[in-house]
N, C-alpha and C positions, 0 to 999 in steps of 0.2 A: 296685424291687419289694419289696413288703412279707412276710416270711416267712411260707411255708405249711407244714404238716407234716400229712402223709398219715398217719393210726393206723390205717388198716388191713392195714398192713406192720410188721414189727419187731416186738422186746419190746415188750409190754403193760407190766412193771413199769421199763424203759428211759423209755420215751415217757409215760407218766402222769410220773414222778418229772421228767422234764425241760418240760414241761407245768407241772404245779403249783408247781414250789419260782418260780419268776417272779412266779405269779397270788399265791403267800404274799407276797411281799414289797409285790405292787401293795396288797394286800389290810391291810398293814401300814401301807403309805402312805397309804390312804383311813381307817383309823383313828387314824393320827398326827394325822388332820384335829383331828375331835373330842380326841382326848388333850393334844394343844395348848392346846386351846381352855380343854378342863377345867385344865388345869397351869397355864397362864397368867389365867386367869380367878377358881382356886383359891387363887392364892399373889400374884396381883398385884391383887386387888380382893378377897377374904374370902370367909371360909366359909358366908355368908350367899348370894355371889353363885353360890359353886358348885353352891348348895341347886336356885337359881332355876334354871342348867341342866339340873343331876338328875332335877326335876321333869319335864322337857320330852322326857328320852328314848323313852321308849314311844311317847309320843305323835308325836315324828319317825321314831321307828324304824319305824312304820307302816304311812309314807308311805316313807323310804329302802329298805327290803328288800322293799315292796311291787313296788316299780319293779325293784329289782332283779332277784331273783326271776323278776318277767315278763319283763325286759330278756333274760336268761338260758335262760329255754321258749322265746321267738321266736325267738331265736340257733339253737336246737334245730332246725329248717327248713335252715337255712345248713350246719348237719354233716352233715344226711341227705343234703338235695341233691348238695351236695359228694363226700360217701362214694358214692354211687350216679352222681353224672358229671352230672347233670342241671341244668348252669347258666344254663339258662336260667327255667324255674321258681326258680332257686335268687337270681338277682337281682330276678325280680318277689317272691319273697319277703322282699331285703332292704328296696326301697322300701314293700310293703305295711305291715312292721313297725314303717317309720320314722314313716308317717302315724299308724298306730292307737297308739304310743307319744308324738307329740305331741299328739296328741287325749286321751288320756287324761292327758298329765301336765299339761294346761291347766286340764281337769276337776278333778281333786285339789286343782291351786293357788288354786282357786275356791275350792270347799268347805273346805280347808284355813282357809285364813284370814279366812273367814267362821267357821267353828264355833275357832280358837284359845283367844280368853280364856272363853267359856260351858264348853267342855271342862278348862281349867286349872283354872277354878271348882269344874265339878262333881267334879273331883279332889281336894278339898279342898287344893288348896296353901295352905299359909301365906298371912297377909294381905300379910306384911312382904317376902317373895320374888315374889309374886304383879306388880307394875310389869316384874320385868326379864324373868322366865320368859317372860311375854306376849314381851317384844319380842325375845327372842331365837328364841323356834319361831316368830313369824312373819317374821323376816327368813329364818329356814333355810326353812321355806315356799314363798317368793316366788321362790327358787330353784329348785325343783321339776319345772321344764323343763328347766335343765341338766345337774341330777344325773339326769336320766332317759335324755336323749338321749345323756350321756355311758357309761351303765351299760350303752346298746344297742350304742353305736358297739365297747365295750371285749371286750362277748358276738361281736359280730359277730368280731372278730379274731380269739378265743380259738376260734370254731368255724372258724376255716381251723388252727388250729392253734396259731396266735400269741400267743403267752403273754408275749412280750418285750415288745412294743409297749406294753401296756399299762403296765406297768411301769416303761417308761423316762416314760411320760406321768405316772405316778405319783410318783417320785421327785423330779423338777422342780415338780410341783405342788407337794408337799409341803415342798420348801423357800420355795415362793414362800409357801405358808400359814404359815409359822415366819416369814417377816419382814413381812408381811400383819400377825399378830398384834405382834408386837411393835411396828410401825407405829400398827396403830388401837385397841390397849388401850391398853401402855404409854407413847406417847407421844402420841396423841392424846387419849389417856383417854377413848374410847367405849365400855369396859366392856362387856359383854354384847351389844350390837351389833356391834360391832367384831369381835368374834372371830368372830360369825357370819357378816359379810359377808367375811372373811377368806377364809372355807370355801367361799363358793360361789364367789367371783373365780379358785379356785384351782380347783374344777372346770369351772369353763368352760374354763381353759386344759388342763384333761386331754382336754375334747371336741373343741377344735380342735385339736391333735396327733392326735388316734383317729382322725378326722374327714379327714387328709391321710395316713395312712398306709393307712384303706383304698382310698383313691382308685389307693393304688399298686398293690394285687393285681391281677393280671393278668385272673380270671374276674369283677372286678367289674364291668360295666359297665353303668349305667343307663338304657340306650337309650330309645328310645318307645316298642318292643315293651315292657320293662320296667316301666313307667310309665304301663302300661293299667292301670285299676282290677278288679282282678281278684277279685267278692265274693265270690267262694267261697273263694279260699285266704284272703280277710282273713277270714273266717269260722271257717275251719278252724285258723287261726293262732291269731284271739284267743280260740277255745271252748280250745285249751290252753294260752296265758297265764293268762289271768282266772284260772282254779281256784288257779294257785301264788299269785296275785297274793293275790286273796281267802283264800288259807292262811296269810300273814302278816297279812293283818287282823286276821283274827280270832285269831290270837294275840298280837299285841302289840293288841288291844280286850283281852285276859285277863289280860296285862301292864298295863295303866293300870290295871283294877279292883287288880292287886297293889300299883300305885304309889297306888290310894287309901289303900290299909292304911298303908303306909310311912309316907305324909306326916301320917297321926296319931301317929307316933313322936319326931315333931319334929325340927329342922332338923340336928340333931349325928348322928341318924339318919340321914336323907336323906342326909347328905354323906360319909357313913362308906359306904352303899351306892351314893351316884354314883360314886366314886371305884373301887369292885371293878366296877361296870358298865361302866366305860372301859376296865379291862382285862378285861372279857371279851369287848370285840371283838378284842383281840390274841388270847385263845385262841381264838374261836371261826372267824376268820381263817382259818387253815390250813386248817380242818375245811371251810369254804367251799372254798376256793383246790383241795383234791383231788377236792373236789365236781365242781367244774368240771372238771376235768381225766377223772372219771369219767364225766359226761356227754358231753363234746367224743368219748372214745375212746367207748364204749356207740354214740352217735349216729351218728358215721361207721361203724363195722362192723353195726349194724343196718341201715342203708341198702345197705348192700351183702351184708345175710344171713345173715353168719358168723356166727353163733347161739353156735358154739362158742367162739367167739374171744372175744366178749361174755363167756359164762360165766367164761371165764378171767381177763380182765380185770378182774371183780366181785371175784373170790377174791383176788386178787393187792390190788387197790383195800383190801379187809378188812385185809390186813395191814398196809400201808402208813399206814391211819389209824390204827387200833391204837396200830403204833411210836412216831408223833407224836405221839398225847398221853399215850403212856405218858415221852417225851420230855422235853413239857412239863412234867407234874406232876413230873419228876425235876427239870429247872431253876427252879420258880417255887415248889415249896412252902415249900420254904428262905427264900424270901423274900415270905410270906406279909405279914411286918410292914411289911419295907422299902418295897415298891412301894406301897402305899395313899402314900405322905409323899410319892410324886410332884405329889399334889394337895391335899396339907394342911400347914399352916406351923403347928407345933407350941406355937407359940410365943402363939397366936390361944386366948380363950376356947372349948371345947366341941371341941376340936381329938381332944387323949386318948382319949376319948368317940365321937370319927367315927372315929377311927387304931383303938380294940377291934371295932366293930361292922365294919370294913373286912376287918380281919384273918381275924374268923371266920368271914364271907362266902366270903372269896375261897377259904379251905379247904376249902367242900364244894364249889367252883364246881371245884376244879382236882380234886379226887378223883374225881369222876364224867366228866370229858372223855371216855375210851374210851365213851361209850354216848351222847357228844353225837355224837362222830367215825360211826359204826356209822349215827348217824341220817343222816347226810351220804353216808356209801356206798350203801343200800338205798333210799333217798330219788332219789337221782342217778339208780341203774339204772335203776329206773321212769320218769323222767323222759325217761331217754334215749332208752326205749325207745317212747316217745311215750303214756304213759299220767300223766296226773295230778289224776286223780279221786283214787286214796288216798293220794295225798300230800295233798289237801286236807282229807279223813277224819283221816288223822293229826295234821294241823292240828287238826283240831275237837277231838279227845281233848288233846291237849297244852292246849290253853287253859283246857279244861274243869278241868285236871288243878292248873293254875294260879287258874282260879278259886277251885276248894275248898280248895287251901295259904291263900289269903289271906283267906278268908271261914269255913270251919268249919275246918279245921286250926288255925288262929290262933286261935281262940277255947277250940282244948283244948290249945296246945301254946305258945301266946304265940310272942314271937319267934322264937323256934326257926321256927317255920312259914316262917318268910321267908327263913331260909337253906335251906330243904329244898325250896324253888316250884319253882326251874330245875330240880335232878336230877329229880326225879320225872316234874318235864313233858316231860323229854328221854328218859326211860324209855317213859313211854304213847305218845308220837310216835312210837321207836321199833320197837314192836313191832307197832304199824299198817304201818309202809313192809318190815318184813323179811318176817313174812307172806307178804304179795301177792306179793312177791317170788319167794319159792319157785315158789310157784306159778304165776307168769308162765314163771319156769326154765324149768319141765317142758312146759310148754304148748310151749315156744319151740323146746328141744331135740328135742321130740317131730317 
């Protein structure tokens, strides 16, 4: 039997803290993917090939935390149910989620790689990066079904409680993706391909482990009754996916217009800001992982009412993100220089040049964490609470916010603009999800 854990009993800062520090490390492990890819891609093929990665993040990230994101609101169904006892509803919810999640991650992979290189294009990437960029977003692409159904299977866990599972599916992946890559760069020398097919070999095998550990829950069971088409709750499910999903669109759509600015800074540019992007999935990671863990408890005690108990666990959630990236910036500012040389060999022309432009990045990325974190606690509540219209709002302001750093900011502040995009766009995000928030509070305790 697969681990379950009831949050509508116990510490609130107990059960989040034992919840999240798992989902951080799975969350660590699906960033090793890419950090791999960049370290080995960086230092065993040039700085020219890391460029051609760099170029392609926004444009995956898109599609990756689009999926996830919704993978993550459908799961939201699974807590409620759960927390309020209703499993039977609660298993037509997990087959309805599983169809409208491969239905849509078929769609994407369509349009994905159809619009690939017209989109790289209209990003202005280099001519000279432009062959690999192409083939490595469309090989991650083509994968799209996997890291979708894997992102659902992982949510699905995480809303019985299970924070382990995942994790233990993450760690073994991510070692298969370290010798994946050293297999098909280094020694096959497939370059740029290689790393990427790495990455997806390696989440297929995180979805067939997810995939056999939910089959062991006890309230799972797929019956017939189960597996009647039920349009209203697929209705009801994807009217609150879509909005989260559609809230990363359009912010990583705000993100490519930034990566058009970037890539006229040229290629020592580019590589100097790929390399702080890699590790800003390790900081932004945690901030996820307690997300989760905020949603999962929100979800189970709203379904079951305790209004109170929610409030408290918000408050408690605030502090807890706080700590961590007051944490963080205490562990990684020190090493603002060091970490960029994970992905650069100093040794290579325009290297010095990517290692400055890396350094100053990663400084203002880590200074403002406490109000990326704040965005992930207030952001969650809503979510949990089954509202995600302004979280989609605050999506729209963040992008918007991103757009003007790279298009009129840039044009009075020059570079400086580009290390100021994230905090500020993590500021207006911000203050859209805490808002509503209050305001749900009173509504709720009232």
């Amino acid at each position: 039997m697969s681990r379950v854990t009831d949050m509508t009993k116990g510490s609130p800062a107990k059960l989040m803290l034992g919840f999240a520090v798992p989902v951080v490390l799975t969350n660590l492990g699906q960033q090793l993917y890419q950090i791999v890819d960049a370290a080995i891609v960086g230092r065993g093929v040039g700085v020219d090939a890391l460029a051609a990665v760099g170029c392609t993040d926004w444009t995956y990230w898109m599609i990756l935390w689009s999926v996830s994101v919704m993978a993550s609101g459908f799961a939201t169904f699974v807590s409620r149910y759960f927390g309020s006892r209703e499993y039977e509803k609660m298993n037509r919810a997990i087959v309805t989620m599983t169809v409208l999640s491969a239905v849509i991650a078929l769609v994407l992979t369509g349009v994905g790689l159809a619009l690939t290189r017209p989109i790289l294009i209209f990003l202005g990437t280099p001519a000279e990066i432009l062959p690999d960029a192409v083939t490595y977003l469309s090989t991650m692409i083509a994968g799209t079904l996997v890291v979708t159904l894997y992102n659902l299977t992982a949510s699905i866990l995480r809303a019985f409680g299970d924070s382990r599972s995942p994790l233990v599916a993450m760690i073994l992946a991510a070692v298969l993706n370290i010798l994946l890559d050293i297999l098909f760069v280094l020694t096959f020398r497939w370059g740029v391909f290689g790393a990427a097919l790495a990455s997806v070999l390696s989440q297929l095998f995180s979805l067939v482990y997810c995939t056999v550990k939910i089959g062991k829950i006890e309230y799972v069971k797929p019956d017939r009754v189960a597996c009647r088409w039920d349009g209203r709750l697929a209705w009801e499910i994807f009217r609150f996916g879509v909005p989260l999903a559609l809230q990363y669109i359009i912010i990583n759509c705000s993100g490519m217009v930034l990566q058009s600015t970037i890539n006229t800074q040229g290629a020592d540019f580019i590589a100097g800001y790929t390399a702080v992007n890699k590790l800003y999935g390790l900081l932004e990671c945690s901030a996820i992982a307690l997300g989760s863990a905020f949603t999962t408890f929100v979800s189970q005690n709203y379904g079951a009412g305790d209004y109170l108990r929610v409030k408290k666990g918000i408050n408690v959630s605030a502090v807890l993100a706080v700590g961590a990236a007051v944490l963080l910036i205490a562990i990684m500012l020190p090493l603002n220089r060091l970490l960029p040389r994970l992905f650069i060999d100093l040794s290579e022309q325009g290297a010095e040049a990517a290692l400055a432009v890396a350094a100053k990045y990663l400084v203002h990325m880590i200074l403002c964490l406490p109000v990326l974190y704040l965005v992930y606690v207030h952001r969650s509540a809503l979510q949990g609470t089954g509202d995600s219209n302004w979280s989609l709002l605050s999506g729209i302001l963040e992008a918007l916010t991103r757009i003007a750093a790279a298009k009129v900011l840039f044009g009075m502040w020059g570079e400086t603009a580009l290390y100021w995009s994230e905090p500020l766009s993590w500021l207006s995000a911000w203050v859209f999800v805490f808002v509503p928030y209050l305001f749900y509070q009173r509504r709720n305790l009232r």
